[in-house]
NUKE-688062 format. One line per 3 residues: number of its first residue (from 1); their letters; for each residue x, y, z of C-alpha. Coordinates in steps of 0.25 Angstrom, whole numbers, plus 5000, padded with zeros to 4 digits. Each point is the difference from the previous one (the first is absolute). Example, Ala and Ser with C-alpha at 12.3 -4.5 7.8 and 13.67 -1.06 7.14 Angstrom:
1	as	5049:4982:5031  5006:5014:4998
# end
This chain:
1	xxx	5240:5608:5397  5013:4991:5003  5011:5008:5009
4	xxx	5012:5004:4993  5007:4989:5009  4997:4985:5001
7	xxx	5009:4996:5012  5000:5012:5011  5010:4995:5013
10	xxx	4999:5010:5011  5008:4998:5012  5002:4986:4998
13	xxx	5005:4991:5013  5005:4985:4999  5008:4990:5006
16	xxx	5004:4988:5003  4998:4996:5013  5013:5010:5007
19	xxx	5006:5001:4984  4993:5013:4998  4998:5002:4984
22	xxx	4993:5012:4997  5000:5012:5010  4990:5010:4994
25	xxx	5002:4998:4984  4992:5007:4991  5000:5002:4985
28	xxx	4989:5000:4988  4999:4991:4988  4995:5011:4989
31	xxx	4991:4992:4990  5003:4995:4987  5015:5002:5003
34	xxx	5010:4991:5003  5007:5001:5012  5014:4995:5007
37	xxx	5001:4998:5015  5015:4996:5001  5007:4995:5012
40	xxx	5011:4991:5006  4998:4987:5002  4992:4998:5014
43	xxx	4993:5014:4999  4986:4995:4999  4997:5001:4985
46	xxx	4993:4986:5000  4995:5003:5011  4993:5013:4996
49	xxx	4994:4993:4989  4993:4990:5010  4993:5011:5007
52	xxx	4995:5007:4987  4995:4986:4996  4994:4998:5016
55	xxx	5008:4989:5000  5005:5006:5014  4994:5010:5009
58	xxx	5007:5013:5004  5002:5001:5016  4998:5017:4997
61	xxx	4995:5009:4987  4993:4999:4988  5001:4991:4988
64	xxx	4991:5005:4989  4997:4994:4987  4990:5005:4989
67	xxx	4995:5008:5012  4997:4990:5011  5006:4996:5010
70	xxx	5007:4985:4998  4999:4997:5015  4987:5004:5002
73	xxx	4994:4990:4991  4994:4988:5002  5004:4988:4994
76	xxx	4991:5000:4986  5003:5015:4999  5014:4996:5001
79	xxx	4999:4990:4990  4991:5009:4991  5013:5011:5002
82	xxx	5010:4988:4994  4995:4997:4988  5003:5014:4996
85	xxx	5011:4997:5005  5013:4992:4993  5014:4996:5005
88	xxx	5014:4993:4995  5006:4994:5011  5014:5000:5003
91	xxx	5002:4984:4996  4990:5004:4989  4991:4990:5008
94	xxx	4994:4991:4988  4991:4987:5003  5009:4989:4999
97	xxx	4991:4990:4995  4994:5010:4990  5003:5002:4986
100	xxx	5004:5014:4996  4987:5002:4993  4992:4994:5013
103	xxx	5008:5010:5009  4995:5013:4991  4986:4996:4999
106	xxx	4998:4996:5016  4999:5014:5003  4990:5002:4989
109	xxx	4991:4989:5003  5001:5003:5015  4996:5014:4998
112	xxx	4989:5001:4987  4990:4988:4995  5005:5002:4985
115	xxx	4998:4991:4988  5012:4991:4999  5004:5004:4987
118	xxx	5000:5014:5004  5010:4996:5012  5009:4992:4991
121	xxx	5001:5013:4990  5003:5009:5013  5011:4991:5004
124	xxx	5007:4998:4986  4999:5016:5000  5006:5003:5014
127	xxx	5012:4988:4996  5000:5009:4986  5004:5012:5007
130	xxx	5011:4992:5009  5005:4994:4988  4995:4986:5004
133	xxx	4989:4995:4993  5007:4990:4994  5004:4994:5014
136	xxx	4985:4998:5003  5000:4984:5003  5015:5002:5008
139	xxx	5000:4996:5015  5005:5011:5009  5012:4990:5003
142	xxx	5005:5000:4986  5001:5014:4999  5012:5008:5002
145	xxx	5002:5013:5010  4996:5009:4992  4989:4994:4994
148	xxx	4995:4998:5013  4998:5013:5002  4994:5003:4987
151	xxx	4990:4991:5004  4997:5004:5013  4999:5014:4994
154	xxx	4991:4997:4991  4992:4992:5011  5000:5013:5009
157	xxx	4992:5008:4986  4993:4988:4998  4985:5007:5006
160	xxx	5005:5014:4996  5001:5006:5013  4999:5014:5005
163	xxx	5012:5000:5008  5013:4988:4998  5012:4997:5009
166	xxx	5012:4995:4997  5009:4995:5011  5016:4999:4997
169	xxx	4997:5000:4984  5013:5001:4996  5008:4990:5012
172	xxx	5007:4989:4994  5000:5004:4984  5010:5002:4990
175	xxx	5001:5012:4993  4993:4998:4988  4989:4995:5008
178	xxx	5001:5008:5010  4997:5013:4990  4989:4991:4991
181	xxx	4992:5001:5013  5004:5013:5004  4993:5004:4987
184	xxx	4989:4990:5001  4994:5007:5014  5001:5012:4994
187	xxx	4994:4999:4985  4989:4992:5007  4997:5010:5012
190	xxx	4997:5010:4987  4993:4993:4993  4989:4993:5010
193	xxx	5000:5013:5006  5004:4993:5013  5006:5006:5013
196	xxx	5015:4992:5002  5007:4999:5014  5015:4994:4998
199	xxx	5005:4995:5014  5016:5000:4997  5015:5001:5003
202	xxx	5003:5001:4985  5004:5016:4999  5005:5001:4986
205	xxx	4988:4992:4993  4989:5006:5006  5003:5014:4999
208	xxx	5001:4998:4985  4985:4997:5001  4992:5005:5011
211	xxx	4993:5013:5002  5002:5003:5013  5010:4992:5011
214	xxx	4998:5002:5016  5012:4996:5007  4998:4993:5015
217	xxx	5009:4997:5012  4999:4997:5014  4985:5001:4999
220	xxx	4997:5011:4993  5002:5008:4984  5013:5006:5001
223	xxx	5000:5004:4985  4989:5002:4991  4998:5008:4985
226	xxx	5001:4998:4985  5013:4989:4998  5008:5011:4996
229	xxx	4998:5007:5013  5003:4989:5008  5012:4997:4993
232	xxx	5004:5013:5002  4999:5003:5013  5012:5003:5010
235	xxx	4994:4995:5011  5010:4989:5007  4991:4988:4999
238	xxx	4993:5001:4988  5016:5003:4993  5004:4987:5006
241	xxx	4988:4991:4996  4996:5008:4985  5016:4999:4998
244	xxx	5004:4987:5007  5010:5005:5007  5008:4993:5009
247	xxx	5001:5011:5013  4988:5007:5004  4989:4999:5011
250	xxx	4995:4986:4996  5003:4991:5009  5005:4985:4996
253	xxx	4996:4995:5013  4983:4997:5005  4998:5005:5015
256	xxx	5005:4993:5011  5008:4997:5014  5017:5002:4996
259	xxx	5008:4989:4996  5006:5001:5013  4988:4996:5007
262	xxx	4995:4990:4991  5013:4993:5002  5001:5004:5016
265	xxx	5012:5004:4997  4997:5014:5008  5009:5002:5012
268	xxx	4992:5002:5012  5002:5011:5010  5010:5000:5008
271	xxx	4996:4998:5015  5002:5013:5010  5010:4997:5010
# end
């Protein structure tokens, strides 16, 4: 039987080389739900994603998906693990020289031996769904924002996988846009019966449609529950973050020496007499 969680992170430790990331993180990905990890900018979201992909390998804990460790895997039980596996990127990530119809079927062909015919009528269906079918023969660079992320949505369905990510869905979108895709993410988790993972630092759009929303800082959850919970919480950071308020805990500076110092403008001691 398939555990009630598809992604288990226990105790999880990253960094980069002395930036520390993650510092003993732990949260569960409930199956066939879809599930918001929200966080400022710099806080490791992408980053998370990487390791639960294996793109990256934890320096301490445990990254489970579908009940196996990813970093214990070798490289054709890695691969085996991604094709279950779909992601929109961040700068939705389209092949350049492909056409849109091209880009939805690559991860088709790459995956399955199927008739062509049957690949052509799974693309048109998942450019359907998106609202795109009829920009099939388009190039990714005559497409505008938002229909690149419609695309590389649809991309990231394309093999129906188990478990899909979707890194900063939302950055950069109008507001029409922004909610077409908000809906999209959801009224497709449904009805593939997919698990979802949205990586984002859009409060408001993703707590209209998520199920569950952890909340991380400095390495570790610092909020998690329904999106009404979350949203409801007195605790100082998660009311400044949920409610983008300008005073509160987060700091607006990354770690490092003072100004002072950097500068040299630091007196020095004065010398003992």
């Amino acid at each position: 039987m398939a555990a009630d969680n598809i992604v288990e992170i226990e105790d999880l430790h990253f960094a980069y080389n002395e930036h520390e990331v993650f510092r003993g993180l732990s949260l569960k990905i409930p199956r066939g739900k879809l599930v918001a990890i929200l966080g400022a900018s710099g806080c490791g979201k992408t980053t998370l994603l990487k390791l639960i992909g294996g793109q990256l390998r934890p320096a301490g804990g445990c990254v489970r998906v579908d009940g196996r460790v990813v970093h214990e895997l070798d490289t054709d039980e890695l691969y085996t693990m991604r094709r279950k596996m779909g992601m929109m990127f961040q700068s939705s990530g389209l092949f350049s020289d492909l056409s849109v119809y091209e880009n939805i079927a690559f991860p088709i062909r790459e995956h399955y031996e199927l008739p062509e015919e049957l690949v052509r009528r799974l693309v048109l269906m998942k450019l359907h769904a998106v609202g795109l079918r009829g920009a099939r023969d388009l190039m990714p660079g005559d497409l505008s924002g938002g229909m690149s992320r419609r695309i590389a949505l649809a991309r990231a369905i394309a093999a129906d996988p188990m478990l899909t990510m979707y890194d900063e869905p939302f950055a950069g979108l109008d507001p029409i846009t922004l909610n077409v895709i908000a809906e999209l993410i959801r009224k497709l988790n449904d009805a593939l019966g997919t698990t979802s993972i949205v990586v984002t630092y859009d409060v408001s759009e993703s707590l209209k449609v998520v199920d569950y929303v952890y909340v991380i800082s400095d390495g570790v959850v610092v909020g998690q529950g329904t999106p009404e919970q979350v949203a409801g919480s007195d605790d100082p950071y998660l009311r400044q973050f949920m409610h983008a308020l300008p005073d509160g805990p987060v700091r607006f500076h990354f770690p490092g020496r003072s100004l002072e110092e950097d500068l040299s403008l630091a007196q020095p001691a004065p010398s003992a007499r």
